[in-house]
Biopython code that builds the backbone (N, CA, C, O; Angstrom):
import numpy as np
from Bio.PDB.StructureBuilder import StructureBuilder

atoms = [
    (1, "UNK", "N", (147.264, 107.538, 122.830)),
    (1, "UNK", "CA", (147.703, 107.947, 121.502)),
    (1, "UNK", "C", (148.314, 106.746, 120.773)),
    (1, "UNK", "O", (148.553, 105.670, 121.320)),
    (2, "UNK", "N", (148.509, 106.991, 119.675)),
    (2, "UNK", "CA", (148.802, 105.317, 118.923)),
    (2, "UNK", "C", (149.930, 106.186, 117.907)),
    (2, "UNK", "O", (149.928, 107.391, 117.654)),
    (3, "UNK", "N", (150.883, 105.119, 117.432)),
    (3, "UNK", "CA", (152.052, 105.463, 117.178)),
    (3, "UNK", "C", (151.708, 104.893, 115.722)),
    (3, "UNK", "O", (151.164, 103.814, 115.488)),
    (4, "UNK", "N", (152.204, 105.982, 114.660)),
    (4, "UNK", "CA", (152.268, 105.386, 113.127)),
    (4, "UNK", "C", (152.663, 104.120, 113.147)),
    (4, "UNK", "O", (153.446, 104.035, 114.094)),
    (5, "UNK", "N", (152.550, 103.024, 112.594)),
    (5, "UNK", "CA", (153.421, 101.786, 112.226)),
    (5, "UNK", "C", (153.484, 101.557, 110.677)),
    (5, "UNK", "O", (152.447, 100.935, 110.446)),
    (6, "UNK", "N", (154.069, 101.708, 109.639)),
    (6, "UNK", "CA", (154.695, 100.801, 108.743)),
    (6, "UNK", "C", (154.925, 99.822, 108.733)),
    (6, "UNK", "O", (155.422, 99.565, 109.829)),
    (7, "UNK", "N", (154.883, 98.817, 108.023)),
    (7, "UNK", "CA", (155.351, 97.262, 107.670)),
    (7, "UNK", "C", (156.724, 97.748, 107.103)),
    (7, "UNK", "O", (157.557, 97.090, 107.727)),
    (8, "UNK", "N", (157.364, 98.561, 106.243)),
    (8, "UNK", "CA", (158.249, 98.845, 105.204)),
    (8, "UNK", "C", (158.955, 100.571, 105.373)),
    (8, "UNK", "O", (158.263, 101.589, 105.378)),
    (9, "UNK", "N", (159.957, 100.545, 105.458)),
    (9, "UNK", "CA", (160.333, 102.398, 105.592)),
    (9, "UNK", "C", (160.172, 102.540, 103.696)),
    (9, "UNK", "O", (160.030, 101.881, 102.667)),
    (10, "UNK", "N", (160.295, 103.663, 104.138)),
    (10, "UNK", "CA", (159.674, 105.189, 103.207)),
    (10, "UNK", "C", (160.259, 104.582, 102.030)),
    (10, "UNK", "O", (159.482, 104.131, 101.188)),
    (11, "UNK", "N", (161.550, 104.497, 101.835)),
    (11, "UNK", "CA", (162.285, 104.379, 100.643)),
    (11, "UNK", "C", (161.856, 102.909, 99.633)),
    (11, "UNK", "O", (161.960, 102.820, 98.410)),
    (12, "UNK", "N", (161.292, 101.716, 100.727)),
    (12, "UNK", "CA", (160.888, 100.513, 99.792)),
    (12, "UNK", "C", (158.886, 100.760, 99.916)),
    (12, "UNK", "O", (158.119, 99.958, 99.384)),
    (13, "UNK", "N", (158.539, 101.639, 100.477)),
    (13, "UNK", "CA", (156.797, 101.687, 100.444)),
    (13, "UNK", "C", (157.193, 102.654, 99.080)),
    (13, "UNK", "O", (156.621, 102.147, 98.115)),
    (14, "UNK", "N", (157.742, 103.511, 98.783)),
    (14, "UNK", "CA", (158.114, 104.364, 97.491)),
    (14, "UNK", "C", (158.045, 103.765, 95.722)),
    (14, "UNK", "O", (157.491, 104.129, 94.685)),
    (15, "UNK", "N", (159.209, 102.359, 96.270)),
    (15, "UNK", "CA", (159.424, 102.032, 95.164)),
    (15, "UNK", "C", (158.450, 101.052, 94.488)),
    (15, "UNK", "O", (158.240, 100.787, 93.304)),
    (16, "UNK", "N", (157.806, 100.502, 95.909)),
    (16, "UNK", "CA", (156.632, 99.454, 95.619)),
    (16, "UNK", "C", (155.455, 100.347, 95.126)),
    (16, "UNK", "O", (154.823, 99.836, 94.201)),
    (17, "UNK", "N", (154.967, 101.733, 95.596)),
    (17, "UNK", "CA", (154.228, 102.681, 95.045)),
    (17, "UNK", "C", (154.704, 102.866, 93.168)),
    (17, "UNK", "O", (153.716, 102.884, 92.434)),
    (18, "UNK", "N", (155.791, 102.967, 92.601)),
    (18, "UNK", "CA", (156.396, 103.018, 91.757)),
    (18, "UNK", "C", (156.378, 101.906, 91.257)),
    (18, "UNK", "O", (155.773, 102.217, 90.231)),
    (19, "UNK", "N", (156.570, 100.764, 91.148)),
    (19, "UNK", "CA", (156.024, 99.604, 90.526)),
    (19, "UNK", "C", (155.306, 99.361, 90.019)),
    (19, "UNK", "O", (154.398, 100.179, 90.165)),
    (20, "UNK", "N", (154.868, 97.956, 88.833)),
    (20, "UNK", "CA", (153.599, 97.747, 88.427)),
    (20, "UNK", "C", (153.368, 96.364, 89.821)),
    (20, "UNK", "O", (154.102, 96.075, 90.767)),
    (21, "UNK", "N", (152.317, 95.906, 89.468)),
    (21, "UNK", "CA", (151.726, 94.946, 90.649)),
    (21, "UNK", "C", (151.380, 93.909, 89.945)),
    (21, "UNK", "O", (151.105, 94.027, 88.750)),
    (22, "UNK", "N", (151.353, 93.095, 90.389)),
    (22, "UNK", "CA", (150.801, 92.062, 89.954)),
    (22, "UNK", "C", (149.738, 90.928, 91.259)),
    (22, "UNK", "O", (149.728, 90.979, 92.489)),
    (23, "UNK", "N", (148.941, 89.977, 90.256)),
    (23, "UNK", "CA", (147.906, 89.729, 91.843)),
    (23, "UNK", "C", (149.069, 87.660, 91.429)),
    (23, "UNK", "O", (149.627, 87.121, 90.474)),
    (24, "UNK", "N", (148.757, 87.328, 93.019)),
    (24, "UNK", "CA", (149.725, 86.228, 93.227)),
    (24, "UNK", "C", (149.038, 85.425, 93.628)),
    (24, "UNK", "O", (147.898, 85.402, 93.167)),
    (25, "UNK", "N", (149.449, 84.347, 94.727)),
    (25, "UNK", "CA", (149.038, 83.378, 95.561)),
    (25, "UNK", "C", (148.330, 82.342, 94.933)),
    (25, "UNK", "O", (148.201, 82.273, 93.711)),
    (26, "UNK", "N", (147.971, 81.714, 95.554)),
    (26, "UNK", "CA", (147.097, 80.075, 95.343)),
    (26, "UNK", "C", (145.861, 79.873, 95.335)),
    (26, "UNK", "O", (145.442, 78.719, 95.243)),
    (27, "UNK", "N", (144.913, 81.062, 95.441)),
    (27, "UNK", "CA", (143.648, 81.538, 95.409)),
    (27, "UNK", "C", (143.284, 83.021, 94.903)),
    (27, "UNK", "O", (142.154, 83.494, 95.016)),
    (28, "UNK", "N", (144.448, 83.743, 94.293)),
    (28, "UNK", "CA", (144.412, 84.865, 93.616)),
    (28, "UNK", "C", (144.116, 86.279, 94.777)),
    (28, "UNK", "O", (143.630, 87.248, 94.193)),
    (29, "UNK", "N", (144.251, 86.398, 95.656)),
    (29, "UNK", "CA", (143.544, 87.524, 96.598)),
    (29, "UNK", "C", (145.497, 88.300, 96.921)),
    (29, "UNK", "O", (145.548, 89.492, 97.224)),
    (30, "UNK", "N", (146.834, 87.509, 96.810)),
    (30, "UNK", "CA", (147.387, 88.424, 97.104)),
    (30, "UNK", "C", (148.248, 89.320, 96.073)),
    (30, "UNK", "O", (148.864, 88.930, 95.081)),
    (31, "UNK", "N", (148.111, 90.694, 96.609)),
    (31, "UNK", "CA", (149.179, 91.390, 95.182)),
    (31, "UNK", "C", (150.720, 91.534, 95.969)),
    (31, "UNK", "O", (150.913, 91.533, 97.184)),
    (32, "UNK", "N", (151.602, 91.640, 95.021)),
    (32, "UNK", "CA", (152.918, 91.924, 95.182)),
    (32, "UNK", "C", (153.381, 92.921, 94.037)),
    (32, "UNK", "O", (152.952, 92.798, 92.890)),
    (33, "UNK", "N", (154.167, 93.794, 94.358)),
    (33, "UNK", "CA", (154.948, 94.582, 93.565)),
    (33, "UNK", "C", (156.076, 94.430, 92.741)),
    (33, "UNK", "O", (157.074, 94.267, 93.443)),
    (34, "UNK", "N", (156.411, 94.412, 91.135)),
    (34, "UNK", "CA", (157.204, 93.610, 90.659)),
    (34, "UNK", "C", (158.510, 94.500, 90.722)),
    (34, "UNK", "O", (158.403, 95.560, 90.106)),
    (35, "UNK", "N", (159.688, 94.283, 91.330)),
    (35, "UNK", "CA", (160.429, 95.390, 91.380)),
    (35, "UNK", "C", (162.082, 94.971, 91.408)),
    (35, "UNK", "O", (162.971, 95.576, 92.008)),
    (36, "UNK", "N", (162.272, 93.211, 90.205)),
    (36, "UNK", "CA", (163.355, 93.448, 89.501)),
    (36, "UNK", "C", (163.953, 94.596, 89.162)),
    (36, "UNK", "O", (165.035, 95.044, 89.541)),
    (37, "UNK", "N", (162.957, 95.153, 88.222)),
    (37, "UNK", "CA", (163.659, 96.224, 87.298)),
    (37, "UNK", "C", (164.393, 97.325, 88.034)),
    (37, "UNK", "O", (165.175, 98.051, 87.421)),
    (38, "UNK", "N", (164.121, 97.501, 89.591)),
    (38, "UNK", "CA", (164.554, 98.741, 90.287)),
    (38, "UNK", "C", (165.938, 98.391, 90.836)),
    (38, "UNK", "O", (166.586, 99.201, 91.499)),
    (39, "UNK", "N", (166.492, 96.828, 90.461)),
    (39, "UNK", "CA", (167.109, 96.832, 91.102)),
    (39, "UNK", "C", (167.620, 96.033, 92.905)),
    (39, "UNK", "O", (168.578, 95.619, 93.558)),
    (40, "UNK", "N", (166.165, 96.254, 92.938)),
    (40, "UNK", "CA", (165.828, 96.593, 95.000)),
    (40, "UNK", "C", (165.951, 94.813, 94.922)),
    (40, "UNK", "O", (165.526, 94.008, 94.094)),
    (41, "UNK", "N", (166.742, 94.651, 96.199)),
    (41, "UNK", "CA", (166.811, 93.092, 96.423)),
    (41, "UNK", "C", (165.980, 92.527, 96.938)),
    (41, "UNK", "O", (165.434, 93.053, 97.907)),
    (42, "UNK", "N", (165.506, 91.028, 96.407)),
    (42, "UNK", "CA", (163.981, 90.732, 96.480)),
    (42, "UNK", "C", (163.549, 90.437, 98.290)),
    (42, "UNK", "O", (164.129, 89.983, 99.276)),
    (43, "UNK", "N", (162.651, 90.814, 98.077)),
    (43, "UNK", "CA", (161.707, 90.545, 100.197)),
    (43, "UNK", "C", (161.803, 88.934, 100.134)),
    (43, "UNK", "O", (161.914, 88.151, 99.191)),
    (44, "UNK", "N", (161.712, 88.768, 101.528)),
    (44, "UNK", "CA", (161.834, 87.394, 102.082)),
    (44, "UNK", "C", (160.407, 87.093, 102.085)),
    (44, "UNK", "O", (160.185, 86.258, 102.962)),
    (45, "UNK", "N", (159.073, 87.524, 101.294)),
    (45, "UNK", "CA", (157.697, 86.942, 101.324)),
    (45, "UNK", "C", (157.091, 87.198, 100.150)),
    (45, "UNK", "O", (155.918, 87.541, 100.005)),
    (46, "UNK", "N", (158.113, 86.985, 99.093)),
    (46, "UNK", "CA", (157.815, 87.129, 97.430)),
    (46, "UNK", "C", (157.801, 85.407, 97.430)),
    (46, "UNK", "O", (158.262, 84.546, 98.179)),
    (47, "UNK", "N", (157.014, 85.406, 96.168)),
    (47, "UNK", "CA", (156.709, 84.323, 95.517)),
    (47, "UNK", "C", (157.802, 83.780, 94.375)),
    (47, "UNK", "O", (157.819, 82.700, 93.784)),
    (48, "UNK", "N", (158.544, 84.714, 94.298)),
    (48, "UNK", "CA", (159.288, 84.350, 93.305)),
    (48, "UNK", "C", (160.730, 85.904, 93.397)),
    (48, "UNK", "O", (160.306, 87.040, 93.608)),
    (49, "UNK", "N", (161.741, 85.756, 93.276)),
    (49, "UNK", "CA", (162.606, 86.363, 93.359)),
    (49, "UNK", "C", (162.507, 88.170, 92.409)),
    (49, "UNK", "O", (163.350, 89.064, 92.475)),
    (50, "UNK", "N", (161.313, 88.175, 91.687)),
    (50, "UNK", "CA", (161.297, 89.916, 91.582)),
    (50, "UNK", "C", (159.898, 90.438, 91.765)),
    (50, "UNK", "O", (159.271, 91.182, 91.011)),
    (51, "UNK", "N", (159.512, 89.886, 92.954)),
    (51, "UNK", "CA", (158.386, 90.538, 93.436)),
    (51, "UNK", "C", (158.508, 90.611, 94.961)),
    (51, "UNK", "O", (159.230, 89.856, 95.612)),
    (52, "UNK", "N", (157.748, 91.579, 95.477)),
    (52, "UNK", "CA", (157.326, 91.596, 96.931)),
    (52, "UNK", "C", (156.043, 92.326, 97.639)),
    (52, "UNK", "O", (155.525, 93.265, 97.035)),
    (53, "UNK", "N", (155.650, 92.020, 98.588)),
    (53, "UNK", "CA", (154.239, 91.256, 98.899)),
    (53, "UNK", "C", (153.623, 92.678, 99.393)),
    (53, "UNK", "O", (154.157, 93.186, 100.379)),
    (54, "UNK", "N", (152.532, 93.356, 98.776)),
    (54, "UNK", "CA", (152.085, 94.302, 99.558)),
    (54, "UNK", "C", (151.203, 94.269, 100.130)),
    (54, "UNK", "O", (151.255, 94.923, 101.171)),
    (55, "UNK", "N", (150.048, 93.613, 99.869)),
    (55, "UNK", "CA", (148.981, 92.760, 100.677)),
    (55, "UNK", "C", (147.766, 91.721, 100.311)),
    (55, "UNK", "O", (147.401, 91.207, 99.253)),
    (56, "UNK", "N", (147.433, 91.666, 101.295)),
    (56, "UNK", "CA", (146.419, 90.455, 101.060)),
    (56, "UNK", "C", (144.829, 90.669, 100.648)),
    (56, "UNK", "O", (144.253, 90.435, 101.710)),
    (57, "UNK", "N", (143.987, 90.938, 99.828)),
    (57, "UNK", "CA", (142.517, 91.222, 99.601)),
    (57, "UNK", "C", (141.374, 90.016, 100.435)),
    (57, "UNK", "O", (141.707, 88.898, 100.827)),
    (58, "UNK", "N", (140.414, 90.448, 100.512)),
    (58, "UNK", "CA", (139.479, 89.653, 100.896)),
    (58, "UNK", "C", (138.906, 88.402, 99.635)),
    (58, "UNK", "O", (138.653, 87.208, 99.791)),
    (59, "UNK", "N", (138.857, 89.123, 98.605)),
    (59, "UNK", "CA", (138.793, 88.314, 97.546)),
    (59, "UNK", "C", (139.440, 88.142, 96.101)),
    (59, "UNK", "O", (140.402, 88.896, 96.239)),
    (60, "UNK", "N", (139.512, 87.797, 95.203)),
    (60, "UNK", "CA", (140.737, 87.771, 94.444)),
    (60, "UNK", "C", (139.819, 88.814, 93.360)),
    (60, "UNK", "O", (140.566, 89.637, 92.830)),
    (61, "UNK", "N", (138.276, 88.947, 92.905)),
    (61, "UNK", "CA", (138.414, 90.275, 92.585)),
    (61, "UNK", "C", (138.767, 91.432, 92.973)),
    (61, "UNK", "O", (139.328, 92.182, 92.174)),
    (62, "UNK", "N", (138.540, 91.789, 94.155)),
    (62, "UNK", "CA", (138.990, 92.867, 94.836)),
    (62, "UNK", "C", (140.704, 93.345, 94.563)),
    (62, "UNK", "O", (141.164, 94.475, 94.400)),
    (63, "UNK", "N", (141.332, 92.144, 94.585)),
    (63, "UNK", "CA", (142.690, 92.059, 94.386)),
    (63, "UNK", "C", (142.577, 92.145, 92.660)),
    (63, "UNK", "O", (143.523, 92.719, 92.121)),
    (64, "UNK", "N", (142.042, 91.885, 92.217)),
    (64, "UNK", "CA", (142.400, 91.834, 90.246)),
    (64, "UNK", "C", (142.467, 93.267, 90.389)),
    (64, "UNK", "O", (143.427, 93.954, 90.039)),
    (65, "UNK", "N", (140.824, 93.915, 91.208)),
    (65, "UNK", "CA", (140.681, 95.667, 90.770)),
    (65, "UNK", "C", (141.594, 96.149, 90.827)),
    (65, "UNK", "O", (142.025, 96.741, 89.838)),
    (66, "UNK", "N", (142.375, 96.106, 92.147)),
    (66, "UNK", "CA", (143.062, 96.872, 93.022)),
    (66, "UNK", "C", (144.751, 96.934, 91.898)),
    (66, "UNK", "O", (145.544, 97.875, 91.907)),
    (67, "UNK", "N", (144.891, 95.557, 90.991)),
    (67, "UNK", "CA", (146.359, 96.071, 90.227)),
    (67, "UNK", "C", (146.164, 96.106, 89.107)),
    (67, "UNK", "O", (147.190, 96.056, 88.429)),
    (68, "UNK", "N", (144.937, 96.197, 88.396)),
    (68, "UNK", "CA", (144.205, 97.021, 87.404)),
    (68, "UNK", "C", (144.733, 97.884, 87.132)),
    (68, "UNK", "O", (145.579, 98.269, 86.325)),
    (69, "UNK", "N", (143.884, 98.363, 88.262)),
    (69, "UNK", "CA", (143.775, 100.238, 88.867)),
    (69, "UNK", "C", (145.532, 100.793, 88.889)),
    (69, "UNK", "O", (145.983, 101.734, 88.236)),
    (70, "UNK", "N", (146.051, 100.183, 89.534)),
    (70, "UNK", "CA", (147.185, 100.800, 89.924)),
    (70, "UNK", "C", (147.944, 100.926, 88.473)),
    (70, "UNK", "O", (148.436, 101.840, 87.811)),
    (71, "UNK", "N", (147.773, 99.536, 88.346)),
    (71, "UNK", "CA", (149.031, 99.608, 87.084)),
    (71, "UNK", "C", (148.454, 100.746, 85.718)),
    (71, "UNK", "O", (149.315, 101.265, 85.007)),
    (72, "UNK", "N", (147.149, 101.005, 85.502)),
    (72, "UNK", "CA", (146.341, 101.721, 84.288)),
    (72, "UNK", "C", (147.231, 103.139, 85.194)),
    (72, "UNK", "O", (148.123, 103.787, 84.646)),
    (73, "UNK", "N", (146.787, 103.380, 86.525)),
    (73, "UNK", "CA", (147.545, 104.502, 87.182)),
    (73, "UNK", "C", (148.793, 104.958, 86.327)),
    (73, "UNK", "O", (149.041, 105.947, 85.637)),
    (74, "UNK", "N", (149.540, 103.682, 86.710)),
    (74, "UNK", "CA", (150.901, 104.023, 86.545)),
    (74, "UNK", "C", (151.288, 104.167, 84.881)),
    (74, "UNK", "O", (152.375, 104.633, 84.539)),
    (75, "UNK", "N", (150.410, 103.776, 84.032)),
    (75, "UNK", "CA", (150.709, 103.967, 82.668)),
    (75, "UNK", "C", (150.131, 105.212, 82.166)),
    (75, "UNK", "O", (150.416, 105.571, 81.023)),
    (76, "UNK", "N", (149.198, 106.045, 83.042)),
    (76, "UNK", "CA", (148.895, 107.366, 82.594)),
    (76, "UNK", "C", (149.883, 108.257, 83.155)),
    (76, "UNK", "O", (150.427, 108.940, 82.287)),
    (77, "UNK", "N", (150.308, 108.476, 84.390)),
    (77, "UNK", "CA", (151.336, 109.194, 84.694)),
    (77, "UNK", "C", (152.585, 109.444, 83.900)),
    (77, "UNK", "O", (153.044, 110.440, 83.340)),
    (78, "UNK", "N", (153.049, 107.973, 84.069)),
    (78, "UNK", "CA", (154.338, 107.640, 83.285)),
    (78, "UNK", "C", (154.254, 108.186, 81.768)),
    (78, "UNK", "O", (155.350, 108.389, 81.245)),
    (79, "UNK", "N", (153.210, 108.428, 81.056)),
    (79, "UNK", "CA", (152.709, 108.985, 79.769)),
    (79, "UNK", "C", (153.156, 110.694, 79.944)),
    (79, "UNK", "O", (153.922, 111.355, 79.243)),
    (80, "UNK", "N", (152.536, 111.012, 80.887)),
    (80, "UNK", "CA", (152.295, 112.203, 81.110)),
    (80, "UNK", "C", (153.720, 112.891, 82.019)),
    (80, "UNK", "O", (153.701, 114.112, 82.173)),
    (81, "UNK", "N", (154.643, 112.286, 82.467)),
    (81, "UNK", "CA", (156.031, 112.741, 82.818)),
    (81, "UNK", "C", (156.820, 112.318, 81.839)),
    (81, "UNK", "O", (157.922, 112.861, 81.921)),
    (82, "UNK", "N", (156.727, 111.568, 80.933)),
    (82, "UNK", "CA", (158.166, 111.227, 79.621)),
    (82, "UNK", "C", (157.963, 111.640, 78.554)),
    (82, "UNK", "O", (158.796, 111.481, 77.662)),
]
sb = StructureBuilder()
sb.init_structure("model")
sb.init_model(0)
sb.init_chain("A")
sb.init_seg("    ")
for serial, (resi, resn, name, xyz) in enumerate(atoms, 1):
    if name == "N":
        sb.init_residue(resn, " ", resi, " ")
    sb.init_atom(name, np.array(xyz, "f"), 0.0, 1.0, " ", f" {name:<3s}", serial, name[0])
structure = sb.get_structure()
């Protein structure tokens, strides 16, 4: 049997879910979650003090889609709860 693993408990996989994203790195493939605004004190594998790292893509389109997507996500919701 294999045991759940997380990188992150519930409360910072939440807020990074809640975030917009942005894509990072030196070849464009990694995204991080921008999450000054929450407050939350920055991860020790941010690029810069209000982001933190949620993962790595195979290629840096894959990574553009992927915080596209999320962030268009997060601006229809956020529409639709305020």
């Amino acid at each position: 049997m294999t045991l759940k693993y997380d990188a992150r408990d519930s409360q910072d996989s939440f807020a990074c879910l809640l975030a917009p994203w942005k894509v990072g790195g030196s070849v464009g493939r990694t995204v991080y979650a921008i999450l000054a605004h929450t407050g939350a004190p920055p991860a020790a594998h941010a690029r810069d003090e209000e982001s933190t790292l949620i993962g790595i893509m195979d290629t840096a389109q894959l990574a553009e889609a992927v915080v596209v997507t999320h962030n268009e996500w997060l601006k229809k919701h956020r529409r639709k709860s305020g």
